[in-house]
MIGUGU-662256 format. One line per 3 residues: for each residue y, z, x of C-alpha. Coordinates in nm, 3 decimals, decimal comma. Example, Ala and Ser with C-alpha at 12.3 -4.5 7.8 and 13.67 -1.06 7.14 Angstrom:
BEGIN
-0,450/0,780/1,230 | -0,106/0,714/1,367
This chain:
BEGIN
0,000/0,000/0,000 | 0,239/0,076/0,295 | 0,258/-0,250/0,448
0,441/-0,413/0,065 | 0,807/-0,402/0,128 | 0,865/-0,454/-0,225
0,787/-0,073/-0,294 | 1,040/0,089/-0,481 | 1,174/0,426/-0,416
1,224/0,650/-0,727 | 1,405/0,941/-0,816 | 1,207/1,068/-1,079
0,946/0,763/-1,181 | 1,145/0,519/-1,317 | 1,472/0,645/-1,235
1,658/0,491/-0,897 | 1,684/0,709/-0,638 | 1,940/0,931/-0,555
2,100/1,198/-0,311 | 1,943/1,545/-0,435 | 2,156/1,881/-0,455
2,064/2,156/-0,211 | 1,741/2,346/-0,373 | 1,671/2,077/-0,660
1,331/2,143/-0,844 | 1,189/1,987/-1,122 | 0,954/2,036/-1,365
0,786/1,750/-1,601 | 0,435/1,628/-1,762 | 0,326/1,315/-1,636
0,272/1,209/-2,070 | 0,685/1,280/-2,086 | 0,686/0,893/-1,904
0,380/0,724/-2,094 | 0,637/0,519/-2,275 | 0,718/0,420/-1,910
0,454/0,361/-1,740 | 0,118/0,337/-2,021 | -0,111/0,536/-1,770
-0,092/0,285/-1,469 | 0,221/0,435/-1,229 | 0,268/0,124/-0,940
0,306/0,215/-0,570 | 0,609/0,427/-0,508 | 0,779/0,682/-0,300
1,084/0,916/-0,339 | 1,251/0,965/-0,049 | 1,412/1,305/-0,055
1,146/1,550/-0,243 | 0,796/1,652/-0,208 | 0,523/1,659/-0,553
0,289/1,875/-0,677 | 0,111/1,665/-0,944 | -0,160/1,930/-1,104
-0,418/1,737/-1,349 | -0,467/1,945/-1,653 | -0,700/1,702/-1,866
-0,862/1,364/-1,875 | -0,930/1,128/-1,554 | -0,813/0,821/-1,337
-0,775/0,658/-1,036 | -0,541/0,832/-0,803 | -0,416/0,627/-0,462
-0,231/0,790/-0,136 | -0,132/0,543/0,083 | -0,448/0,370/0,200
-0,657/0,575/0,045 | -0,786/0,621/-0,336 | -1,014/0,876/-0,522
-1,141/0,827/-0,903 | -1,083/1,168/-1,029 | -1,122/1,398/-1,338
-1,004/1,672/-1,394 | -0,912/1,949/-1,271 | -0,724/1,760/-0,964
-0,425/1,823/-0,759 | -0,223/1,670/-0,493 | 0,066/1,740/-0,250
0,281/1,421/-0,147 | 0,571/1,458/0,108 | 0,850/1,237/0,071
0,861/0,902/0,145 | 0,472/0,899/0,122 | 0,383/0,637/-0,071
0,162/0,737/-0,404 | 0,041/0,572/-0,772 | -0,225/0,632/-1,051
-0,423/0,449/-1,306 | -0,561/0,680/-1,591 | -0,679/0,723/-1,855
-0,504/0,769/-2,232 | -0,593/1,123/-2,258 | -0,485/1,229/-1,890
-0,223/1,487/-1,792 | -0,057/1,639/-1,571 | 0,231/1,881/-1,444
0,457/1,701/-1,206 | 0,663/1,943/-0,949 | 0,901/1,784/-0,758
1,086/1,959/-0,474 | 1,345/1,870/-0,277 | 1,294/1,850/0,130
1,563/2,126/0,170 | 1,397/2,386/-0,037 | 1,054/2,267/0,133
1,147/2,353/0,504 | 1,220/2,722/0,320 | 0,881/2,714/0,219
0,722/2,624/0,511 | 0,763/2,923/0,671 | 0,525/3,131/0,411
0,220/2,882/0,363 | -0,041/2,734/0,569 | -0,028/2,402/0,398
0,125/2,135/0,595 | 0,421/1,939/0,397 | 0,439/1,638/0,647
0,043/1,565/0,505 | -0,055/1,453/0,164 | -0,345/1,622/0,038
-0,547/1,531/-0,269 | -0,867/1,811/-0,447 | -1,072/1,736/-0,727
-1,301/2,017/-0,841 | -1,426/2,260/-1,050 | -1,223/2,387/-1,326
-1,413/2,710/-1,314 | -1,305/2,807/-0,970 | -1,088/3,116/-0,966
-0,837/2,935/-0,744 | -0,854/2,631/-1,021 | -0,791/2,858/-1,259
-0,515/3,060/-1,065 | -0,284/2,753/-0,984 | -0,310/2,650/-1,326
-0,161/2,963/-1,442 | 0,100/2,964/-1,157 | 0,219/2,606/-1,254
0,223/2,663/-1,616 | 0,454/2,941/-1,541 | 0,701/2,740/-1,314
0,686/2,518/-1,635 | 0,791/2,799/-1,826 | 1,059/2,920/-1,653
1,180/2,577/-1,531 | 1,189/2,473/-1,966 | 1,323/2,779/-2,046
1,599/2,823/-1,802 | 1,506/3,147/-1,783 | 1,729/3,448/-1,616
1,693/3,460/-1,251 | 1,456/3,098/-1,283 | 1,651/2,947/-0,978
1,529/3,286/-0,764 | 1,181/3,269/-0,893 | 1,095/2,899/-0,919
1,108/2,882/-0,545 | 0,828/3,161/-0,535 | 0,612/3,038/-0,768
0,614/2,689/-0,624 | 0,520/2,825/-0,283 | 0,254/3,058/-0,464
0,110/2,666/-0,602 | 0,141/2,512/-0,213 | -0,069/2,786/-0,090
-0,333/2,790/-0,384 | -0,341/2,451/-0,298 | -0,434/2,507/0,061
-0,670/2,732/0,004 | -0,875/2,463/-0,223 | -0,804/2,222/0,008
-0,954/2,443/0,327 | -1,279/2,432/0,117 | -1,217/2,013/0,062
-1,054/1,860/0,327 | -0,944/1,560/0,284 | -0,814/1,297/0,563
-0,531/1,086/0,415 | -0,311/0,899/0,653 | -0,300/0,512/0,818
-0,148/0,486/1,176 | 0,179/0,444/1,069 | 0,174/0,765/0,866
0,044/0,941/1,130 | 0,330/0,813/1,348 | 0,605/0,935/1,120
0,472/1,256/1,010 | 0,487/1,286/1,403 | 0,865/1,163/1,446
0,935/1,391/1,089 | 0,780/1,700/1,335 | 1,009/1,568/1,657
1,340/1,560/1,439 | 1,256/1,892/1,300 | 1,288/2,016/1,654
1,510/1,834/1,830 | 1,766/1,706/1,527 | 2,050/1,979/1,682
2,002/1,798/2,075 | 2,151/1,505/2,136 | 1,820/1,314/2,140
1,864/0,879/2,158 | 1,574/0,708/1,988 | 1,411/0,626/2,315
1,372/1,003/2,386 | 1,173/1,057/2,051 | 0,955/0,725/2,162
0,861/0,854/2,470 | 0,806/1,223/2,341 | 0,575/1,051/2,098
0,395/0,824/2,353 | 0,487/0,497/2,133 | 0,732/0,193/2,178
1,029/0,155/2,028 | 0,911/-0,118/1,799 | 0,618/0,098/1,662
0,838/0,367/1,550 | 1,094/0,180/1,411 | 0,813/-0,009/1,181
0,645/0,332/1,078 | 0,956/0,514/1,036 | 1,085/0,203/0,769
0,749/0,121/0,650 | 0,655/0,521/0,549 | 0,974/0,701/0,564
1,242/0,382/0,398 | 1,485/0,411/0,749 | 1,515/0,300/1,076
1,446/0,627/1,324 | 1,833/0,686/1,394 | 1,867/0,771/1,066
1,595/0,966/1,004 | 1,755/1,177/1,244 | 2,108/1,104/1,086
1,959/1,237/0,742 | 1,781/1,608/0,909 | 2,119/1,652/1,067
2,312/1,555/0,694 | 2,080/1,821/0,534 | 2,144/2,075/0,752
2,478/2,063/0,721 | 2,507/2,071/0,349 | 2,265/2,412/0,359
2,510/2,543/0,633 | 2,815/2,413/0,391 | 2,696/2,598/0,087
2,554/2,905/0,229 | 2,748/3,051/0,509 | 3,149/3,045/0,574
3,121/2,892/0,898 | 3,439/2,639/0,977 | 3,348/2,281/0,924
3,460/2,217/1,274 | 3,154/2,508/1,406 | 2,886/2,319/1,173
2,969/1,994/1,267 | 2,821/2,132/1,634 | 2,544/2,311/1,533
2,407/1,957/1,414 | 2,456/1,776/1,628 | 2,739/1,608/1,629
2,951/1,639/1,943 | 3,300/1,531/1,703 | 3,371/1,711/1,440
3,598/1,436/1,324 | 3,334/1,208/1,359 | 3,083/1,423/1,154
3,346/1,430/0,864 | 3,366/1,036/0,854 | 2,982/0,989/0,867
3,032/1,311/0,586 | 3,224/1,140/0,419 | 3,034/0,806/0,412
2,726/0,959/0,295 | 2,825/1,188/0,029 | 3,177/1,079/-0,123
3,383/1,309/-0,013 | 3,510/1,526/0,294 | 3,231/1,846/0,447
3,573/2,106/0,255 | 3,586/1,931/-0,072 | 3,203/1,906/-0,110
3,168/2,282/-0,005 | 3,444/2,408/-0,271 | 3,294/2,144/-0,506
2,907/2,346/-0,508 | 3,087/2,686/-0,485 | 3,274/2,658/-0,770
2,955/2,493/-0,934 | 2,730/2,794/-0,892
């Protein structure tokens, strides 16, 4: 599927892609789109947020990049961004659909022992106490998420995490190998970036920490992750600053070097360029928002 550079890149299926707010999570049912997509969801990506796609009833055809499984459930998968996914199934199939954005991910990360650079994909059975256990936990994200429940934002973090790590767990019992060379390539450079984002790193330094060529990253960094390397880095760095925007008080000028970028005038423009509007005005903007 990776090597079609006709694949689109969603926001939510259907939807056109877009620039996600710091912490985004959503919650949906995979039947709230039959009218969309009639049980057969093409080859796709979405380039800024992680799924968690639980199967709750019926069976299909599920595909990870090169890679497929026919499925009933229950069934689960974990798909990083940018990692390119679809389904056929059947009429009476459903699922809960989590999607989280990269930001709120790298939180994450810290508390599970699931990696998010790797899709994963377990079928099983639904009377496994871990089966049964994630269902529970992603029925109440649901909840809360539907309900806009007081203090949701604080615990729809927790409980997503609490689903990651059930999914490990079932996973560490199934292990599954998903990944063609060029995804193994750019989970790599993804792992690099995270690492080296704040140094002032050129693309031939991540090529030769990597032990590529320049013309083998570029193609798996466009082919799995939808940008040349440069911005791949360009996008880590954009993230971080928007987290160090909206949650500290640090001057624009002192964030603007804790990313990476050696001109803080420079770092507004490309600011600027990205988002709309000026590092200050986007800051006030999601302050006055919360």
């Amino acid at each position: 599927m990776q090597s079609d550079p006709n694949i689109p890149s969603f926001f939510v299926y259907g939807e056109p892609s877009r620039l996600l707010e710091v912490g985004f999570l959503h919650v949906e049912a995979v039947s709230d789109r039959k009218d969309i997509h009639f049980g057969k969801v093409r080859a796709h990506r979405h380039p800024h947020m992680g799924q968690i796609t639980l199967w709750t009833q019926g069976s299909g055809h599920y595909r990870i990049e090169d890679t497929s499984w026919d499925f009933s459930a229950p069934a689960v998968s974990f798909v990083p961004s940018s990692i390119v996914h679809g389904f056929d199934v059947e009429p009476d199939a459903d699922a809960t659909v989590v999607s989280i954005a990269d930001d709120m991910l790298k939180d994450l990360a810290r508390q599970l022992q699931l990696s998010l650079d790797t899709p994963v994909f377990v079928a099983g059975q639904g009377e496994s106490d871990s089966w049964r256990r994630l269902a529970t936990v992603v029925e109440t994200l649901a909840s809360e998420y539907r309900d806009d429940a007081p203090l949701a934002g604080k615990l729809m973090p927790e409980l997503a995490a609490s689903a990651l790590c059930y999914i490990a767990r079932l996973n560490h019992s199934q292990p599954q190998a998903v990944g063609s060379p060029a995804v193994v390539l750019a989970t790599a450079l993804r792992g690099a970036v995270e690492a080296h984002y704040r140094e002032a790193w050129l693309v031939d330094d991540y090529v030769a920490a990597l032990a590529t060529t320049p013309h083998l990253l570029d193609k798996a960094a466009r082919q799995v992750l939808g940008m040349s390397v440069k911005d791949v880095v360009l996008e880590r760095r954009l993230l971080e600053a928007k987290r160090l925007l909206m949650f500290t008080i640090r001057p624009v000028e002192d964030i603007a070097f804790e990313t990476g970028f050696g001109d803080p005038a420079y770092f507004s423009r490309f600011f600027r360029r990205r988002c709309g509007e000026a590092p200050s005005t986007w800051r006030r903007r999601q302050i006055e928002a919360q």
